[in-house]
Each structure stands twice: as structure tokens, then as C-alpha cells.
C-alpha positions as CSV (number, residue, x, y, z in Angstrom):
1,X,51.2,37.1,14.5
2,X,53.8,36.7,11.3
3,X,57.2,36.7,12.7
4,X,59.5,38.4,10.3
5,X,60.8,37.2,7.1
6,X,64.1,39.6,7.0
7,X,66.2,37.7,9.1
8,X,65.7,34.5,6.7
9,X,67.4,36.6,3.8
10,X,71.1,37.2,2.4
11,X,70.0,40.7,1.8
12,X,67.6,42.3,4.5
13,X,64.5,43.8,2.2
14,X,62.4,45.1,4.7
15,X,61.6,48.7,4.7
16,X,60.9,51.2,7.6
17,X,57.6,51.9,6.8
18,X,56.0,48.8,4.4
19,X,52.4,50.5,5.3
20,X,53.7,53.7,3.0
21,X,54.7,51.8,0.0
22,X,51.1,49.7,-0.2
23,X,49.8,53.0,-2.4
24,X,51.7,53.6,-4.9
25,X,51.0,55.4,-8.4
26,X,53.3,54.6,-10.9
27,X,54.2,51.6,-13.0
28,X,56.1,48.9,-12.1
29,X,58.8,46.2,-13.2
30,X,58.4,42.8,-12.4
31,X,61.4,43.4,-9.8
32,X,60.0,46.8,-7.9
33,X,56.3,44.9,-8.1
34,X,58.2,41.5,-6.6
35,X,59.6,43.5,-3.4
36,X,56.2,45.3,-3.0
37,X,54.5,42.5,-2.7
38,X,56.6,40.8,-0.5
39,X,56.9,44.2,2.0
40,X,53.0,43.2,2.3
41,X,53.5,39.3,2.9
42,X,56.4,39.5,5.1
43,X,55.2,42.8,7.3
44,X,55.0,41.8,11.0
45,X,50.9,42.8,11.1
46,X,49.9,40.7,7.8
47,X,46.8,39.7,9.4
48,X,45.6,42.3,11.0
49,X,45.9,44.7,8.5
50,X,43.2,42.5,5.9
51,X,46.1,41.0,3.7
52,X,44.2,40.5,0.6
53,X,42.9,44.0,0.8
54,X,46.4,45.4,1.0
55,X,48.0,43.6,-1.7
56,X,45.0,45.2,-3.9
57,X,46.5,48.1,-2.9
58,X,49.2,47.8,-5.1
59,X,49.5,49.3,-8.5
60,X,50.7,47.1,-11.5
61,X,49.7,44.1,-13.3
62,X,50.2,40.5,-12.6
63,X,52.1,37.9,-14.2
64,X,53.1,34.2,-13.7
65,X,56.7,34.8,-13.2
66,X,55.9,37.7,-10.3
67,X,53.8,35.0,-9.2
68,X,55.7,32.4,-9.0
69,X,58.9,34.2,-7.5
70,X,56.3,35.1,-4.4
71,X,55.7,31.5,-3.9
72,X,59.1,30.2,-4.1
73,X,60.4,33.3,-1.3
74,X,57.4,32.0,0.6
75,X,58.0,28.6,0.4
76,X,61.4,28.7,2.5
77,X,60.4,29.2,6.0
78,X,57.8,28.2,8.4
79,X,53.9,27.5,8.1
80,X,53.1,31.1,8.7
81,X,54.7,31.7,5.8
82,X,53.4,29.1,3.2
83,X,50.1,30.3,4.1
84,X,50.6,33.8,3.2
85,X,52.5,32.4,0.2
86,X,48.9,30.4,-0.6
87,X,46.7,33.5,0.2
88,X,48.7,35.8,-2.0
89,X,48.4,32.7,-4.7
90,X,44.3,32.6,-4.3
91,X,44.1,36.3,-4.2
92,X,46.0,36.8,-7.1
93,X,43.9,34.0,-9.1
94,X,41.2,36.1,-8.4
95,X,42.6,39.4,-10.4
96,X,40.6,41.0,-13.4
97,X,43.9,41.7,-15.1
98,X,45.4,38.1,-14.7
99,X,44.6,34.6,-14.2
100,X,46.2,31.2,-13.4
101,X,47.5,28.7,-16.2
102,X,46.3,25.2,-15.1
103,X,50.1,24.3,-15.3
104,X,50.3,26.8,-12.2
105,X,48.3,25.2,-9.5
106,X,50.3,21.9,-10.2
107,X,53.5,24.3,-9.8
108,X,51.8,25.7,-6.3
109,X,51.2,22.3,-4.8
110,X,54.8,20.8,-5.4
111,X,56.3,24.7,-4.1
112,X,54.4,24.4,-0.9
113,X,53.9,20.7,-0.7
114,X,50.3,20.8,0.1
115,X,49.6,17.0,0.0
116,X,52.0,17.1,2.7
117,X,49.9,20.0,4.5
118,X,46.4,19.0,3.2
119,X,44.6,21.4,6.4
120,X,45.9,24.5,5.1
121,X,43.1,25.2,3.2
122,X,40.8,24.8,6.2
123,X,43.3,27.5,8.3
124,X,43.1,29.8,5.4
125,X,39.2,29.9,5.4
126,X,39.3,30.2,9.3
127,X,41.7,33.5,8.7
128,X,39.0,34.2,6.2
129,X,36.3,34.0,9.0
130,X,38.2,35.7,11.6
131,X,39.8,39.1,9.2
132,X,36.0,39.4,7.8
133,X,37.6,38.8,4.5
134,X,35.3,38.7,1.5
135,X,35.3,35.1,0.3
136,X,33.5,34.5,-3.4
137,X,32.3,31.6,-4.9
138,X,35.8,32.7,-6.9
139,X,37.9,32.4,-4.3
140,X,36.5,28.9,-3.1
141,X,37.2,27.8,-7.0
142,X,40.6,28.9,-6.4
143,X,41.3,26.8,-3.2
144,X,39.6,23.7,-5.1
145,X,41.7,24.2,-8.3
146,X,44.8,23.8,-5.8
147,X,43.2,20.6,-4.2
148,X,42.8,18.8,-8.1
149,X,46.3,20.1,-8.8
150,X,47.3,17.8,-5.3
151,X,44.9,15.3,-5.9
152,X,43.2,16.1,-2.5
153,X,39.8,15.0,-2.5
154,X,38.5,14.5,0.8
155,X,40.4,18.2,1.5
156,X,38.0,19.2,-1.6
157,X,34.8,17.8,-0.2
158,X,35.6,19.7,3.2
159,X,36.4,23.4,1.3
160,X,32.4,22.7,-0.1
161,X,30.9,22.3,3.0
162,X,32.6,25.1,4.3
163,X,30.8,27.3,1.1
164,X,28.0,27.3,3.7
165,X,29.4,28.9,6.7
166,X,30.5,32.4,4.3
167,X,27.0,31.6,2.4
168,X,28.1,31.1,-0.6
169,X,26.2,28.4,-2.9
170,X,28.1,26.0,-4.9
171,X,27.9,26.2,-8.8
172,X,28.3,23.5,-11.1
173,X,31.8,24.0,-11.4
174,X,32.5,23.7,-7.7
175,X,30.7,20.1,-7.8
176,X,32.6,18.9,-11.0
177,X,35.8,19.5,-9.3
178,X,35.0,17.7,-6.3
179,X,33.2,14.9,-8.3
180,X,36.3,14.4,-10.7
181,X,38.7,14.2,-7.9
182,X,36.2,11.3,-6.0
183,X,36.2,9.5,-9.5
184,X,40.0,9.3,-9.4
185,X,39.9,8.0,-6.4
186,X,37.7,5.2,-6.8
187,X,35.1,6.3,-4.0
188,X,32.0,6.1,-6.2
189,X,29.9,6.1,-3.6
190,X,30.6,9.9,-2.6
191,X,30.4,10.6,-6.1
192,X,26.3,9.1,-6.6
193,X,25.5,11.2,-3.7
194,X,27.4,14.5,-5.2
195,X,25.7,13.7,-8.2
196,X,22.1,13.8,-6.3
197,X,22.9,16.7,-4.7
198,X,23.7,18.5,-7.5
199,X,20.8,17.3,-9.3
200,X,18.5,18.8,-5.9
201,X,19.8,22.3,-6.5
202,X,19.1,21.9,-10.5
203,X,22.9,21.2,-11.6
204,X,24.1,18.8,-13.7
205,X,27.8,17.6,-14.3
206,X,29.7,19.0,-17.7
207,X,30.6,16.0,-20.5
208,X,34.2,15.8,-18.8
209,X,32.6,15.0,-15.8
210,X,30.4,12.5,-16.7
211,X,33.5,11.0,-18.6
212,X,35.7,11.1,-15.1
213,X,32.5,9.4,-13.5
214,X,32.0,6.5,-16.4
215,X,36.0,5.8,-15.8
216,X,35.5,5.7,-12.1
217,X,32.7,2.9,-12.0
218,X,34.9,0.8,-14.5
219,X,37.8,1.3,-12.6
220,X,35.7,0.0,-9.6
221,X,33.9,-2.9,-11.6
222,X,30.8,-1.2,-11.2
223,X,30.1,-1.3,-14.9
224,X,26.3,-1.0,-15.2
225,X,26.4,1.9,-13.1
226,X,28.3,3.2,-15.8
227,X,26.2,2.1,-18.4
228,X,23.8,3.7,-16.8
229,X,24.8,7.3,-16.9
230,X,23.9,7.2,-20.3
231,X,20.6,7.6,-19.9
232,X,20.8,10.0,-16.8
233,X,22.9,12.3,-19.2
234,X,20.7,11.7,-21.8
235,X,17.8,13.6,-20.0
236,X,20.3,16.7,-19.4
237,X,20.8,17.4,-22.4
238,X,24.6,15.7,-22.6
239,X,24.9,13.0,-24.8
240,X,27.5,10.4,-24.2
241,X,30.1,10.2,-27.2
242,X,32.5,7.6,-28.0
243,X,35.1,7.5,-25.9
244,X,32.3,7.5,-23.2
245,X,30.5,4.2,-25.0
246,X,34.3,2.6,-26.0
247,X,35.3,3.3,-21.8
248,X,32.2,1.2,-20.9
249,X,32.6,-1.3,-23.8
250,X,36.1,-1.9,-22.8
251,X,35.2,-2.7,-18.8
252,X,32.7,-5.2,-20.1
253,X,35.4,-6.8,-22.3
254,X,38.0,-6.5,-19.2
255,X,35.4,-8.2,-17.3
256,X,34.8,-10.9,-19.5
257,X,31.9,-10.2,-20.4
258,X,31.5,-10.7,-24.1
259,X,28.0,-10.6,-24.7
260,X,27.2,-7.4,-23.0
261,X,30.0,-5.7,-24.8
262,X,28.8,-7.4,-27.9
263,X,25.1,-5.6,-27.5
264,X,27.1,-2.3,-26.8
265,X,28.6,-2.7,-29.8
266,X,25.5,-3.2,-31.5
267,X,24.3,0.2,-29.8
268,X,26.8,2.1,-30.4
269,X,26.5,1.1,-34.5
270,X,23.1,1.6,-34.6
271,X,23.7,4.9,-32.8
272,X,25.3,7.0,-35.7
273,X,28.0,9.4,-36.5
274,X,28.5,10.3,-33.0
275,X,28.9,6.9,-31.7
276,X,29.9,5.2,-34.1
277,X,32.6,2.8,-33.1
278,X,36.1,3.4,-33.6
279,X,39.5,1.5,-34.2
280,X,40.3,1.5,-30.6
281,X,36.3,0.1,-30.0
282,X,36.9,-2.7,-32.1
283,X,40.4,-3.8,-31.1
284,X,38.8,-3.9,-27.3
285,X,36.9,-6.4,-28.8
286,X,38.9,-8.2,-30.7
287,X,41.5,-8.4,-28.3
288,X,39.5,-9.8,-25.6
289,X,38.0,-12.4,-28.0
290,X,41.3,-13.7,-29.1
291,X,42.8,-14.0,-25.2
292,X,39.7,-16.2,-24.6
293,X,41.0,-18.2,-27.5
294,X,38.0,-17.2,-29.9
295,X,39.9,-16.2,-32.9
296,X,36.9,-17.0,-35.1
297,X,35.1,-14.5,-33.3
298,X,37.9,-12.0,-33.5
299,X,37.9,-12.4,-37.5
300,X,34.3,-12.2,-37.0
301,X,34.5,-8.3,-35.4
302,X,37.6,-7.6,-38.0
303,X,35.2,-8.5,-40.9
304,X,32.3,-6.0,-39.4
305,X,34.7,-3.8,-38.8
306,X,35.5,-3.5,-42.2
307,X,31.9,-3.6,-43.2
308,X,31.5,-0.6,-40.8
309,X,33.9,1.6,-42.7
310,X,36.6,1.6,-39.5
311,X,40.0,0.0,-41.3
312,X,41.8,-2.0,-38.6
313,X,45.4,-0.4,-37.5
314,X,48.9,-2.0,-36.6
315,X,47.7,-2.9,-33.4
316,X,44.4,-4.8,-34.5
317,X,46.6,-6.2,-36.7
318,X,49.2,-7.5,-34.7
319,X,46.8,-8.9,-32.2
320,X,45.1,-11.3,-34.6
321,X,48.5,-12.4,-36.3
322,X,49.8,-13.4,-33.4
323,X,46.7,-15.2,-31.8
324,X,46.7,-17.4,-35.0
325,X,50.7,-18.1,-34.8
326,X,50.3,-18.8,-31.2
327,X,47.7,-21.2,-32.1
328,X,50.0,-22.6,-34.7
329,X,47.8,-21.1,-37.4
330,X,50.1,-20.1,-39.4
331,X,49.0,-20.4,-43.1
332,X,45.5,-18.5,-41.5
333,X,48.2,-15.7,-40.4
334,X,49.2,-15.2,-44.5
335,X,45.9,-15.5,-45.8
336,X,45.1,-12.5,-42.7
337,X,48.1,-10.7,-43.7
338,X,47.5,-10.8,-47.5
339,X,44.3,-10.2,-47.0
340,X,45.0,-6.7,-45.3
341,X,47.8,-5.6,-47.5
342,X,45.3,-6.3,-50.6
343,X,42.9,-4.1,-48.6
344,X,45.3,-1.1,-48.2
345,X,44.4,-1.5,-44.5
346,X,47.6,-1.7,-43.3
347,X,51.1,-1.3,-45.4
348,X,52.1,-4.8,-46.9
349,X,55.8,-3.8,-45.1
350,X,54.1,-3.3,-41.5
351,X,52.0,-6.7,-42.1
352,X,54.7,-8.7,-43.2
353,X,56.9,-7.4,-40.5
354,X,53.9,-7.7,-38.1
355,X,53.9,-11.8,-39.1
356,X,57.9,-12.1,-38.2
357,X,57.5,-10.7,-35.2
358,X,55.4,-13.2,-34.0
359,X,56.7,-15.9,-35.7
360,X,60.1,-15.2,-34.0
361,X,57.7,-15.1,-29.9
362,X,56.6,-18.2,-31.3
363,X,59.5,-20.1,-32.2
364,X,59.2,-19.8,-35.8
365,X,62.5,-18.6,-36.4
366,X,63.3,-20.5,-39.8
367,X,59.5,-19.1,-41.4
368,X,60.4,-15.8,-40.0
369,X,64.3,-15.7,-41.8
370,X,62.4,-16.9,-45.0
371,X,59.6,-13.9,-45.2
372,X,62.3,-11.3,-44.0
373,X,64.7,-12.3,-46.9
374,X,61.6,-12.5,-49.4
375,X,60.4,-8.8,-47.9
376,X,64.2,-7.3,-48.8
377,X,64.1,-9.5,-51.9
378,X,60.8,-7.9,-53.0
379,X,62.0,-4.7,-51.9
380,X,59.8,-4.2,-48.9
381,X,61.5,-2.8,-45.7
382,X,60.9,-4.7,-42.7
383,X,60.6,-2.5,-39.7
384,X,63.0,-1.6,-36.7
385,X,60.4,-4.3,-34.1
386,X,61.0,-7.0,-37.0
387,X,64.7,-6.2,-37.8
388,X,65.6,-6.2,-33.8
389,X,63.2,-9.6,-32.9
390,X,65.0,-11.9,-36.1
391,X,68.1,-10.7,-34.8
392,X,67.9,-11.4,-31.0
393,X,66.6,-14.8,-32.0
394,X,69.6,-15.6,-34.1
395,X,71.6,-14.6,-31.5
396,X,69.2,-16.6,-29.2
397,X,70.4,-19.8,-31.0
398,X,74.2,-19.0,-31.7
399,X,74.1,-17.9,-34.7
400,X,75.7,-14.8,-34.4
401,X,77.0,-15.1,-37.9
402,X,74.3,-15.5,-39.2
403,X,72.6,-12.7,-37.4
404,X,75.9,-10.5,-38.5
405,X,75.3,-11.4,-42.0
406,X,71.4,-10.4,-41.7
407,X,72.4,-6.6,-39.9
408,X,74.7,-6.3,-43.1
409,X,71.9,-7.3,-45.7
410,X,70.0,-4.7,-43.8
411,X,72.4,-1.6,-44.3
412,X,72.0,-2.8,-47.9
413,X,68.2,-2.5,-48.6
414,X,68.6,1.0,-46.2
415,X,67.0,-0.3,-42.6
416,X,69.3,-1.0,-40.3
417,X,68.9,2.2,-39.4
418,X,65.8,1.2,-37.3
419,X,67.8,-1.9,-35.4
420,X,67.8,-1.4,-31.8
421,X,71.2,-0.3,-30.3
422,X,71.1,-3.6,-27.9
423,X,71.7,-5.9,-30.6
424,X,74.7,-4.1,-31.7
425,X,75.8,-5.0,-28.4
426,X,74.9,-8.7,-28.5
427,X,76.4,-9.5,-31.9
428,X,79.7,-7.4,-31.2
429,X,80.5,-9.4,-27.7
430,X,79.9,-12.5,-29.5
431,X,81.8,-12.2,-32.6
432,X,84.7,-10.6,-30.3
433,X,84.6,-13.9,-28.0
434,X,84.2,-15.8,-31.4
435,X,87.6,-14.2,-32.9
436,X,85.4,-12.9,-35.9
437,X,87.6,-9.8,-36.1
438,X,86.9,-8.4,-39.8
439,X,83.2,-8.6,-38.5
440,X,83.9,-6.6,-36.0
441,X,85.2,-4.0,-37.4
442,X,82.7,-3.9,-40.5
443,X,80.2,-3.8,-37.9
444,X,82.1,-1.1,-35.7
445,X,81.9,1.2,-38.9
446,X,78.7,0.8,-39.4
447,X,78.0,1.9,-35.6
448,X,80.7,4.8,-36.0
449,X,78.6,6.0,-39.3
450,X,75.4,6.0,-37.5
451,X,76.7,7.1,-35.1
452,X,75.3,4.2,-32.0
453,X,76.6,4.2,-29.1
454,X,78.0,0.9,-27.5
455,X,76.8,1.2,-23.6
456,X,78.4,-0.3,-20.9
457,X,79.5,-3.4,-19.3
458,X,80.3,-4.0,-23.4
459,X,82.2,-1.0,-24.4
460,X,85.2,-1.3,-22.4
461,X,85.9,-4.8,-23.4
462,X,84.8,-4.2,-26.9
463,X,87.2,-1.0,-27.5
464,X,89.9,-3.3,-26.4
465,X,89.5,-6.0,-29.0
466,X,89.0,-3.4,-31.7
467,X,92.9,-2.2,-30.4
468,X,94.1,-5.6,-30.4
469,X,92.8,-5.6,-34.5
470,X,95.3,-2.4,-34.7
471,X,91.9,-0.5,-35.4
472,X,93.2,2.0,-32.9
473,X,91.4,5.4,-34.4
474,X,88.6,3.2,-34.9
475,X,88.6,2.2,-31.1
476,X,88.8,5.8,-30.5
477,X,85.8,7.2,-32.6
478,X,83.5,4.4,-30.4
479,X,85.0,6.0,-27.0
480,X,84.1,9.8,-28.1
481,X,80.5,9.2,-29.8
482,X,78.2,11.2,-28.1
């Protein structure tokens, strides 16, 4: 028995005679069709009366803000009451005029906290059983869309064996939600034997299934399991596509285990269109070469990359320049960097700027100062990573003049605008402490006309020196920058 919701509300909303208003004929605003529904939910004999049949009753279409105001009301309050709040949230899932956004079963689980509650499901299907409520295949889906949205697999596995008891026979859908929660999770195990089972009744997981599944056994390490859906999808009809071959490819290279991602990679060429490896296969590849220290087999993969038709991006790129400057490798690093800009690969300003920034993790400052003045010289614009990196090193090493001098050579060939706002920080504190006051304020202005903001434990201290300099409406333009 529901005890009454009235009490719990500013303004008492319960009617005489609720049972009267469940028929009504005419249409409805969201507000009138709100209170309706809520004269069902919160009505002392919700059970008894069948509430799913009742709330049918009740003229008007859906939408997700009626919907959603529902949950919220039922929300505050006891148990009892979330799990008439839930009900009314299957039932109405289960509406020919309106359905659930995906973004709407997330919203359900945070209202009523079910991964806090994860055994409401299982006390809804037992009012199912006891009412001699009709329960669909539908309204199963419905419950298991609400256990994905709380990540709730073992809760999922126990609403499909319930599908049993109201004979009702799980559909492919059913399984792929239960699968691709267990895949999450890590428990591959479950997963092989909901695979077999679905295989027994003649179903066969969807391509986003078999993708969960393939990301599941790497994520466990179990990576010729993986590899070895392939060929079980293969015989259903659903062939595995890239990201499918690049997710297994990757775990082998995780792994360490070069070779075998080597003979994927030679698979997945010989494959075709559909498999053909992408930029994101190859950098997999090359990456895991070069942290072995096996940059000549990185090049290696760069150069069949190219042969492949796949151009490398900024982040195959960066990779490879820095595993040669880390190797000291330097005059390789050019010859890779000219190389790529010649190639229209990758913009000569994002190699170039690429090659400072690891010079500077490397402790090249001096090469990296001379390619960033011969990039401005040749009119190329370093980027905001290369700008910030030469900068903080500079200021790394005291020389904060130097690094003031480079900011304002910067604003002259148009990209300082990319500098990050820390290093306006940095310099500023140290050319105050430094008595560098005309730099100071040059640099202030520069701030002021982009307009940065200087973030504490610097502004206070900073604002003060710039008052000290008699820039007082300066000062005050730094304080109000918002």
C-alpha cells in the first residue's frame, strides 16, 4: 500500500475522487496532463488498481519534459515512490505516440539513483507478477536500457533470466545490451557464454556489439580471443571493419607484441578498402616501435605508410621527431622534418614547431631559439605548443629577458596570440622582481589588448608593481578583465 504523496507537498494536489479524472476526453497542456498523471501515481490504491493500465487511461500525448517533471516529483520521497516514478518511466517508454531519447535513461538513473538501488528492477517485475500486468519483450528492453544507462550489469543479466518466468524470449537486442554492459566490465567470461547462448537460439550480436566485445578482451589481455572474433563474425554475415582490426592491432602493440601486430598489419592491407589501415593504425605502430627504441623500424612503417596512400598526421609526426631528438638524432629529425614539409604531409609551420618542441624536452634550448627565429625570419608562424615550450625554457634558465624579448618578436610576426596565459604569468613576476618596469608594462598592454587574464597568487602582487610605475588605469584595466 502507497502511502500518500499530498502531505510531502507545499500545495496539496490531491483530488477527492482521482478514479474520476483517469477518463478524460479532451486535450491537454503539459500542466493539466502533469497533475493527471500524478493523481494516478500518488493515489493511495496505485497497485491495486493495475497502474500501468490506468495511466493508459489518460488522454493526451507524451513528451520528455511531462516525463521528466513525473520523475523529479517522484524522486523526493520514499522507495514506494521511486518505484512508481520508475513504472510510470517504463510504461511511458513503451507508448506508440512517444519514445525515450537515450539521453533520458541516463537522466532516470541519476533522478532515482538506481546504482544506488540496483534491486528495483527485480521489485518492479515482482509487482509485475503479482498485478497480472502484461510484461513485453518491450517492456523488459525498457528496464535493460535503464540498467546500460547505470552501468548495471549483473542487475541486467538477472532482468534476462527473469524473461522466462512472464515467457517472454529474449531477442537479439536484449542479449546485445547485456553483452555490452559485461564487456565494459571486463567479465569476458559471461560474455563467451552469452555469446553461445545466443548463437543456440539462432542470434548473433549487431557490429557494435562485436566492437564492445573486441575492446573487452583487449582491455583484459585476452587479445587472440579478440582476434578471433573475426572469423566467428565473419560466418554471420558481419564483417569486422577498421576500427575493429586497429582495436586488436593496438592490444598487440600495448602488449609488446610487435610481430603479431606486424602480420595484422599486413592483413589488414591486403584486406582492402574496408580495412585498409588508417592514420591512427599506423601511429599504433609507430609509436610502440619507437618506445622500444626501434626508430628504424618506425621510419620503416612511416615510409609504408606513405606507400599505402595514408599521409602521417601531427601526432605521427611528433612521435618520431622526438624519438630521434631523444636519441640525440637530431640532424635525422631535419632530414624527417624536411622530408614531410616537402611531402605536403604535414604544414612546414606545424613540423618545424613539432622539432622545437622537442628540442626544448630535450634540452636543446639554443637549436630550438635558432629554428624559432629562422621560422619568424622565413615568415612561418610557430604554433601556441612551440611559442609556450621556448618560452618556459628561457624562463627555466633565467633568462627572462630574453624570453620577454622573444613574446614581443611574437606579437610582431601575429602569434602571440596562441602563448599560453601561464607564461604571461612567469615572465611578469620575474621582470617585476628583476625591476624591469618598462617591460612590464609593454607586456601588461599587450595582456590588456588581448585581453589575458593574470590569475592568482600573481595578480595581487603584480597590480601593485604596475601602481608603483604610476600605471595606475593600467593597474586597473588588469583588475576588471573578465
Amino acid at each position: 500500500m502507497i502511502t500518500s504523496i499530498s502531505r510531502h507537498l507545499s500545495t496539496p494536489i490531491r483530488l477527492q475522487n482521482p478514479k474520476f479524472l483517469l477518463i478524460t476526453n479532451f486535450p491537454f497542456s503539459n500542466s493539466s496532463k502533469i497533475e493527471d498523471y500524478w493523481t494516478v501515481l500518488q493515489s493511495d490504491n496505485g497497485y491495486e488498481l493495475n497502474l500501468e493500465r490506468n495511466l493508459t487511461k489518460i488522454r493526451g500525448n507524451l513528451n520528455g519534459s511531462v516525463v521528466e517533471d513525473i520523475m523529479r516529483r517522484c524522486s523526493i520521497g520514499d522507495r514506494d515512490r521511486s518505484i512508481l516514478g520508475l513504472r510510470f518511466f517504463i510504461w511511458a517508454g513503451l507508448q506508440s505516440d512517444y519514445r525515450h531519447r537515450t539521453l533520458m535513461y541516463k537522466r532516470a538513473t541519476d533522478i532515482f539513483d538506481i546504482s544506488g538501488n540496483p534491486k528495483w528492477f527485480v521489485d518492479i517485475l515482482e509487482a509485475y507478477r503479482k498485478e497480472g500486468c502484461l510484461v513485453s519483450v518491450k517492456t523488459f528492453k525498457e528496464i535493460l536500457y535503464l540498467c546500460k544507462g547505470a552501468g548495471l550489469a549483473e542487475e541486467a543479466l538477472g532482468v534476462l533470466r527473469k524473461m522466462s518466468e512472464f515467457k517472454c524470449m529474449p531477442d537479439t537486442t536484449v542479449f546485445n545490451v547485456v553483452i555490452r554492459l559485461f564487456s565494459e566490465k571486463g567479465d569476458m567470461d559471461v560474455v563467451v557464454g552469452l555469446r553461445e547462448e545466443m548463437a543456440s537460439l539462432d542470434l548473433y550480436p549487431d557490429m557494435i556489439t562485436y566492437a564492445a566485445m573486441i575492446k573487452g578482451f583487449c582491455n583484459v589481455g585476452r587479445l587472440e580471443d579478440a582476434y578471433g572474433l573475426f572469423e566467428i563474425m565473419r560466418q554471420h554475415g558481419c564483417f569486422p571493419n577498421v576500427v575493429a582490426y586497429s582495436a586488436v592491432l593496438d592490444g598487440f602493440c600495448k602488449s609488446g607484441n610487435l610481430d603479431r601486430a606486424m602480420q595484422l598489419l599486413d592483413e589488414m592491407e591486403k584486406e582492402g578498402k574496408v580495412r585498409k589501415p588508417n592514420v591512427v593504425t599506423y601511429t599504433s605502430v609507430i609509436q610502440s616501435f619507437c618506445e622500444k627504441g626501434k626508430i628504424t623500424e618506425a621510419l620503416a612503417v612511416l615510409d609504408r605508410m606513405n606507400s599505402n596512400g595514408c599521409r602521417p598526421n601531427r601526432i605521427t609526426m611528433s612521435i618520431l621527431i622526438n624519438s630521434l631528438c631523444t636519441e640525440g638524432r637530431i640532424d635525422e629529425a631535419y632530414v624527417l622534418v624536411d622530408k614531410l614539409a616537402l611531402d605536403g604531409s604535414v604544414s612546414s609551420g606545424l613540423s618545424f614547431s613539432s622539432l622545437i618542441v622537442s628540442l626544448c624536452w630535450n634540452e636543446n634550448v639554443e637549436k630550438a631559439e635558432k629554428l624559432f627565429k629562422k621560422m619568424l625570419a622565413s615568415e612561418l608562424k610557430p604554433d601556441g605548443l612551440a611559442c609556450s615550450s621556448l618560452i618556459k625554457k628561457l624562463c627555466c634558465e633565467e633568462r627572462f629577458l630574453d624570453g620577454f624579448v622573444l613574446y614581443c618578436e611574437m606579437e610582431k610576426h601575429g602569434c602571440a596570440n596562441t602563448v599560453d596565459s601561464d607564461i604571461y604569468s612567469i615572465l611578469l613576476e620575474a621582470l617585476c622582481q628583476l625591476g624591469y618596469s618598462q617591460e612590464v608594462v609593454k607586456l601588461v598592454n599587450f595582456m590588456v589588448a588581448r585581453r589575458v587574464q593574470l590569475k592568482a597568487p600573481y595578480l595581487d602582487g603584480i597590480v601593485e608593481y604596475i601602481k608603483k610605475s604610476g600605471e595606475v588605469e593600467l593597474a586597473s584595466h588588469l583588475l576588471t578583465m573578465d
